[in-house]
C-alpha positions as CSV (number, residue, x, y, z in Angstrom):
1,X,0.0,0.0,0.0
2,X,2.6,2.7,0.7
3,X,4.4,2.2,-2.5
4,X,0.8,2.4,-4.0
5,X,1.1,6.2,-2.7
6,X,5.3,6.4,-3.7
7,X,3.9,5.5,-6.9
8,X,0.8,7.8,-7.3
9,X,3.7,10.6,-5.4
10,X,5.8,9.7,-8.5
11,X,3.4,11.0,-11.0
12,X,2.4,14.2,-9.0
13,X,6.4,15.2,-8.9
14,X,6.5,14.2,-13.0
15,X,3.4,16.0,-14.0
16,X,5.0,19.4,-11.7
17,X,8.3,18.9,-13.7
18,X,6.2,18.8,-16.9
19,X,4.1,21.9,-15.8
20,X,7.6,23.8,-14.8
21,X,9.8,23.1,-17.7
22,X,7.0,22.5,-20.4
23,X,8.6,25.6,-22.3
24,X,11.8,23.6,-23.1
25,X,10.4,20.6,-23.7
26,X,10.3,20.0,-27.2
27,X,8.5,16.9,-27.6
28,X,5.5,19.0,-26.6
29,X,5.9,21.6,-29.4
30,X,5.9,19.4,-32.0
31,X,2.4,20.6,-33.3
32,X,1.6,24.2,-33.0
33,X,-1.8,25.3,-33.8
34,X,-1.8,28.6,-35.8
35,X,-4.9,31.1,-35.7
36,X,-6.4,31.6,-39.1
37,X,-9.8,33.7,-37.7
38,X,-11.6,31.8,-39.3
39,X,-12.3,29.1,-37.1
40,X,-9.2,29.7,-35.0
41,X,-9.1,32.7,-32.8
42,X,-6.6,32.3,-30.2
43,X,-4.6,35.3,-30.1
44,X,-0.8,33.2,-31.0
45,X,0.6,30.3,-31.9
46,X,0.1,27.4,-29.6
47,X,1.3,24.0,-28.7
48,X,-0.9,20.9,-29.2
49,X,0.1,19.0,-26.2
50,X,-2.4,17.5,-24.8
51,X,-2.3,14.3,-26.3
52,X,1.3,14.6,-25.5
53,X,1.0,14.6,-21.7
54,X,-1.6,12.2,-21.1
55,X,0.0,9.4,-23.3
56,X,3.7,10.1,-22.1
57,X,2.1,9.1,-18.5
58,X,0.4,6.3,-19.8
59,X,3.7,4.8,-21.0
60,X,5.2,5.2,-17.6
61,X,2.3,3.8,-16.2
62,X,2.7,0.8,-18.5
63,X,6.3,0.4,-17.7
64,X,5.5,0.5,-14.0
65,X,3.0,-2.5,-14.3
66,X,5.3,-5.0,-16.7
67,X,7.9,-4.5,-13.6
68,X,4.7,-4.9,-10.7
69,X,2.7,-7.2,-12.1
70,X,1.1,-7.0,-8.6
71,X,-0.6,-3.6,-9.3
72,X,-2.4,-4.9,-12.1
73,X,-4.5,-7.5,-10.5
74,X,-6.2,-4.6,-8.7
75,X,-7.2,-2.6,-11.8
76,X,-10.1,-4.1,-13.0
77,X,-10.0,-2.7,-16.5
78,X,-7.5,-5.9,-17.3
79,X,-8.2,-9.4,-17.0
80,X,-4.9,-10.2,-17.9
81,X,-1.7,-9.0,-19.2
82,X,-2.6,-9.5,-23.0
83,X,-6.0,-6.9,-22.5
84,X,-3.6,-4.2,-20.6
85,X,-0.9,-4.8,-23.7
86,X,-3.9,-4.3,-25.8
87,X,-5.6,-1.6,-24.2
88,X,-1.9,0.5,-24.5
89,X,-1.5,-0.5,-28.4
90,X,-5.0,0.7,-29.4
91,X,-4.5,3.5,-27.0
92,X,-1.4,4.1,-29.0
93,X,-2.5,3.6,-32.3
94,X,-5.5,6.4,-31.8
95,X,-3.1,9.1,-29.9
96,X,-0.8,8.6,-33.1
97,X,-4.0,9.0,-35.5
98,X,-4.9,11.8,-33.3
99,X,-0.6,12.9,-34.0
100,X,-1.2,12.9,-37.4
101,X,-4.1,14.9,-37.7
102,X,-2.7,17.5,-35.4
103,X,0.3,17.8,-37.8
104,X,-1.0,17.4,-41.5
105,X,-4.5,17.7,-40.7
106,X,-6.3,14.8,-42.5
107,X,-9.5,14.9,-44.3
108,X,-12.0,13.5,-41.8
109,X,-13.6,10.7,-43.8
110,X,-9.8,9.2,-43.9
111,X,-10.0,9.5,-40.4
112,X,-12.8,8.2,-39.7
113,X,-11.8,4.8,-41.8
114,X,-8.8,4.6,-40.5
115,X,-10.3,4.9,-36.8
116,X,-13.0,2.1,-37.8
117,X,-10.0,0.0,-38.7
118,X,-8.3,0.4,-35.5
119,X,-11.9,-0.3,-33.2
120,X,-11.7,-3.5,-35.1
121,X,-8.4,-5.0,-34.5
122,X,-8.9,-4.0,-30.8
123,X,-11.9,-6.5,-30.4
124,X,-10.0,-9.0,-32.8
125,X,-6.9,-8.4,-29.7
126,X,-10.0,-8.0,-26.8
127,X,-13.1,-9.9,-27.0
128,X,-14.0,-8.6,-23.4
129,X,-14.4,-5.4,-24.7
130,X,-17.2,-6.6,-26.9
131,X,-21.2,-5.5,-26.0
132,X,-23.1,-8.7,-26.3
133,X,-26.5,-7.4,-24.8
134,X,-28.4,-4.8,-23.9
135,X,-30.0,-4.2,-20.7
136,X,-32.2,-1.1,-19.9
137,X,-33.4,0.5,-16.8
138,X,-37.1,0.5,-18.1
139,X,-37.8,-2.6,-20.1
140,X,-37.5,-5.8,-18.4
141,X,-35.9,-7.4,-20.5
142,X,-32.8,-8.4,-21.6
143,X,-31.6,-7.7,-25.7
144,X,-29.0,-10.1,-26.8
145,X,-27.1,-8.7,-29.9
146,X,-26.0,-12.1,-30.9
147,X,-24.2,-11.5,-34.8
148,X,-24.7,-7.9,-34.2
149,X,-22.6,-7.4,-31.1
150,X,-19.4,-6.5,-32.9
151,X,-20.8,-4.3,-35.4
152,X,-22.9,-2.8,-32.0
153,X,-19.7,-2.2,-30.0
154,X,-17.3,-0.6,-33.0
155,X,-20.7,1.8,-33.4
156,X,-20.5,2.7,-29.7
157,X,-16.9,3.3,-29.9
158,X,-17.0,5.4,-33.0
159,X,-20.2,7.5,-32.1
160,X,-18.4,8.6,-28.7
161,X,-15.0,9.2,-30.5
162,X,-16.5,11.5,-32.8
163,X,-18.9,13.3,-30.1
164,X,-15.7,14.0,-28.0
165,X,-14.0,15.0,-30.5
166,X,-16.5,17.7,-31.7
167,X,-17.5,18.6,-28.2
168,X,-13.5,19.7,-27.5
169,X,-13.4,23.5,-28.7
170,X,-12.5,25.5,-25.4
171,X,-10.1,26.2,-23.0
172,X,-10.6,23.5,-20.0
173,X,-14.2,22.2,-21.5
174,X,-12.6,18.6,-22.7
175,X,-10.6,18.1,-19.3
176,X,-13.2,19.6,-16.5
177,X,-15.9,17.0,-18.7
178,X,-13.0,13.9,-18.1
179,X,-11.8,15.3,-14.7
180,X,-16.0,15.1,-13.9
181,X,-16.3,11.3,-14.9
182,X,-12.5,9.8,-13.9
183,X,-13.6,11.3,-10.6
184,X,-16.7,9.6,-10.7
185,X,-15.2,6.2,-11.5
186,X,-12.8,6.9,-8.5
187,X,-15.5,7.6,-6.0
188,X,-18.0,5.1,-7.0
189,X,-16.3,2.3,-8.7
190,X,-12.6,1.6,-8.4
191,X,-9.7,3.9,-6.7
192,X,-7.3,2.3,-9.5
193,X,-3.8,3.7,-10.2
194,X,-4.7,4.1,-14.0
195,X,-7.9,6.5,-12.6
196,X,-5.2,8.3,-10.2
197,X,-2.5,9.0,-13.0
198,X,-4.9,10.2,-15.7
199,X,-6.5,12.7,-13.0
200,X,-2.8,13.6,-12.2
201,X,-2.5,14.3,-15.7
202,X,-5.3,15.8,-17.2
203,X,-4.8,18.5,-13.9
204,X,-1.4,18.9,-15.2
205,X,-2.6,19.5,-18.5
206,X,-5.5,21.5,-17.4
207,X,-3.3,24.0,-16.0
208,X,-0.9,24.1,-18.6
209,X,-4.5,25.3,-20.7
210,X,-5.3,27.7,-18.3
211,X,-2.4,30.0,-19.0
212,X,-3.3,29.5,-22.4
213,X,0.2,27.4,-23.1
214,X,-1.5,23.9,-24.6
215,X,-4.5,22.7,-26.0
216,X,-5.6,19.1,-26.0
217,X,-5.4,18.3,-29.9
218,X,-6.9,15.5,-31.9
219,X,-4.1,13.0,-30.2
220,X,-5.3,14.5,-27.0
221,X,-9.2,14.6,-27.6
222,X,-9.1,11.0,-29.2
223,X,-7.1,9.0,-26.5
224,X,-9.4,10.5,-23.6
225,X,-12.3,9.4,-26.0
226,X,-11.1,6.1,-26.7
227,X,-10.4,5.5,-22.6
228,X,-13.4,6.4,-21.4
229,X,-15.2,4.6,-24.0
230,X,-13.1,1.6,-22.9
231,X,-13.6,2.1,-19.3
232,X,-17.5,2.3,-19.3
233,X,-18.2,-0.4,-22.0
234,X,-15.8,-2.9,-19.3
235,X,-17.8,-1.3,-16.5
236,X,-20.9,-2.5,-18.1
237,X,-20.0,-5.7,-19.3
238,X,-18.4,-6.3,-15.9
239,X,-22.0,-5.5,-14.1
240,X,-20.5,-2.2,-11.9
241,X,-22.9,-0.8,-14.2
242,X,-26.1,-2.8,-14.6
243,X,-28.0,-0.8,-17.5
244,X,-26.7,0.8,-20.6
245,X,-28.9,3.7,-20.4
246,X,-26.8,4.7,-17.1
247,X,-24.0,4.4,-19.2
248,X,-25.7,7.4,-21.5
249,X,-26.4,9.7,-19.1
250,X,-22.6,10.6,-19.1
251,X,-22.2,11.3,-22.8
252,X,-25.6,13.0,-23.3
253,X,-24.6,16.2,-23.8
254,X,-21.8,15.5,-26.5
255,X,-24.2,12.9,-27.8
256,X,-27.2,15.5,-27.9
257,X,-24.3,18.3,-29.8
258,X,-23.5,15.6,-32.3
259,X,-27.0,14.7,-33.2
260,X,-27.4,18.2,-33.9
261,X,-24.5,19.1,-35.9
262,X,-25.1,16.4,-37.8
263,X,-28.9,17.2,-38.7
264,X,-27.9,20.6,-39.7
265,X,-24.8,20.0,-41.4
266,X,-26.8,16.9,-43.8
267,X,-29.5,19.3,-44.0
268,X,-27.6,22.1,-45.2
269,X,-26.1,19.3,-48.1
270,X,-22.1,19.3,-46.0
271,X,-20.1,16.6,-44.7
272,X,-21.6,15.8,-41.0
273,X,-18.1,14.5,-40.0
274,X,-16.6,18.6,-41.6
275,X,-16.1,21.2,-38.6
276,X,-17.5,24.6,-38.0
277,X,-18.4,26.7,-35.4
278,X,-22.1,25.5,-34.5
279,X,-21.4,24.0,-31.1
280,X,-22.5,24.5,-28.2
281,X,-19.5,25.9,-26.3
282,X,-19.4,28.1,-30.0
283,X,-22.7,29.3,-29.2
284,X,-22.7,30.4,-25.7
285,X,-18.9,32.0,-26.2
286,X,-20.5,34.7,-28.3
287,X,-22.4,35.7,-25.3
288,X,-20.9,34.9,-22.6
289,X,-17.3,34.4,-20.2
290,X,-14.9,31.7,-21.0
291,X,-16.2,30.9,-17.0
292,X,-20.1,30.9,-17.8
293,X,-19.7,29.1,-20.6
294,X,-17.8,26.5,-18.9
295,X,-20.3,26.4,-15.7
296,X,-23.3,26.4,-18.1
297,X,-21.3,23.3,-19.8
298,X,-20.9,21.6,-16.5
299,X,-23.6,21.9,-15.1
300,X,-25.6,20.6,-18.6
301,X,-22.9,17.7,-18.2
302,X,-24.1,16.8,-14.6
303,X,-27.2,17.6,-14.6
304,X,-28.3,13.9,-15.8
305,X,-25.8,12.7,-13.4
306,X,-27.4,14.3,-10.7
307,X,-30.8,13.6,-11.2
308,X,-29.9,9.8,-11.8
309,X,-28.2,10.2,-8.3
310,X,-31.5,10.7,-7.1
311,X,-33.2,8.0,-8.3
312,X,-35.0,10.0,-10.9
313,X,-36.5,7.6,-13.8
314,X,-34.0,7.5,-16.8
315,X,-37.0,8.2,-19.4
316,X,-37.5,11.3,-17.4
317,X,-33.8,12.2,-17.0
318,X,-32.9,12.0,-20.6
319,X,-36.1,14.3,-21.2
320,X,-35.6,16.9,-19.4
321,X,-31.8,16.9,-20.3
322,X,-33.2,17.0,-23.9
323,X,-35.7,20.1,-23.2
324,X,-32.3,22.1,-21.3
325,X,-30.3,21.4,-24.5
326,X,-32.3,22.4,-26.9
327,X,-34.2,25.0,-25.4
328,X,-30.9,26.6,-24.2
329,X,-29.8,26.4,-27.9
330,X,-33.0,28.3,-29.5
331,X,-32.4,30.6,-26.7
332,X,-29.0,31.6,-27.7
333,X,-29.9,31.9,-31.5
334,X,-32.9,33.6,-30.9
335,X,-31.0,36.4,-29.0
């Protein structure tokens, strides 16, 4: 147990060397992101290290369970060693998608293929990982996917990736939304060191973004996608979460942004997976603080959660979630 806290110490005293010398550091200023006002207006030049910082701790984390195999009997995100080995290759493979597209920017529907790809070889390396039925909070019943359940899971993992990646626009939006649910996962599931590091982290990076030094980046916006996807689909499947629609209540919002964005952008005859600045943190930044726009955001976020804290029916939950969005939205446009 007390090298358990040596350990998590470690990664504190890392992530403060980061945060101190991040200026000199080249591997994290690799990728710049350059403002073109036109759907970039931060006022200079600015690293895309994100990504970056959460992955880099990931490795060490990785290194430090080959050596103490102990430590990874108590993280229940691996049966084994072969699903952490593939959890940190797929986790690799999408940060380095996410790389690319930071550097050369690639057309999204390469992306997005190339993405696809990866989901798959993950459940070919991971069958755990893969959905194989549905149970909701207000049917009693039980859906078994049977021959769908692969094609189920890589739609899960793809719909979230994309909603993530689309709801990341802001200054601290992406990490305060992860920070939320890793802390969530800490308090009322597992206190495991991977939870630990990647709050370490994503407070390390958070900062960084606070004085405007980093943003997250694809590599950044992806990976954090891709884990939480990974640790609520093997909370599920391991029954700490016993319905799927509990599992939606988290991703709501991003899921809510994306069905919109996508309405409007196939209505209007565009690409659904093209950017632009329609989203909701786009919306309310026109009238408001980068602080009220991020409380309005959080609070939208946890709203769901809070109400399903309570014991509040799900059908009833995801409703009046639905009303807030949307009525918040024709608000803003309307004035």
């Amino acid at each position: 147990m007390n090298f358990y806290y040596l350990i998590t110490l470690f990664f504190v005293l890392f992530n403060l060397l980061i945060i101190k010398n991040f200026s000199k550091i080249k591997f994290f200023h690799l990728n710049i992101d350059k403002p073109d006002n036109k759907r970039k207006f931060h006022p200079k030049p600015t690293a895309l290290a994100g990504g970056q910082i959460i992955y880099l701790n990931i490795l060490i984390y990785w290194f430090f369970l080959i050596f103490f195999e102990d430590f990874l009997e108590k993280e229940i995100f691996f049966q084994d060693v072969h699903s952490m080995n593939s959890f940190i290759l797929i986790s690799s493979l999408i940060f380095l998608i996410g790389f690319i597209d930071d550097k050369i920017n690639l057309k999204a529907n390469h992306k997005f293929i190339i993405i696809f790809a990866i989901i798959i070889l993950f459940l070919f390396l991971d069958k755990n990982i893969i959905i194989n039925q549905i149970k909701l909070s207000f049917i009693e019943r039980v859906f078994f996917l049977n021959q769908f359940n692969i094609f189920f899971t890589i739609f899960c993992f793809l719909v979230y990736l994309n909603a993530f990646n689309m709801f990341d626009g802001i200054n601290l939006q992406s990490s305060f939304y992860s920070l939320f649910i890793f802390f969530y996962i800490m308090i009322f599931f597992t206190n495991s060191l991977l939870i630990n590091i990647l709050i370490i982290s994503l407070i390390c990076f958070s900062y960084l973004n606070f004085k405007n030094k980093t943003f997250l980046g694809d590599s950044g916006s992806l990976l954090l996608a891709f884990i939480i996807s990974y640790f609520f689909i093997n909370l599920y499947n391991l029954n700490y979460i016993d319905y799927a629609d509990k599992v939606c209540l988290f991703m709501l919002i991003p899921g809510l942004d994306l069905l919109r964005l996508f309405t409007v952008r196939i209505y209007n005859k565009k690409n659904p997976l093209n950017s632009d600045r329609n989203h909701l943190h786009h919306i309310l930044i026109k009238r408001y603080s980068l602080e009220k726009t991020l409380l309005i955001i959080l609070f939208m976020i946890s709203f769901p959660i809070i109400l399903d804290y309570f014991n509040i029916d799900v059908i009833y939950t995801i409703t009046l979630t639905f009303l807030t969005y949307f009525i918040l939205i024709i608000y803003q446009k309307k004035n």
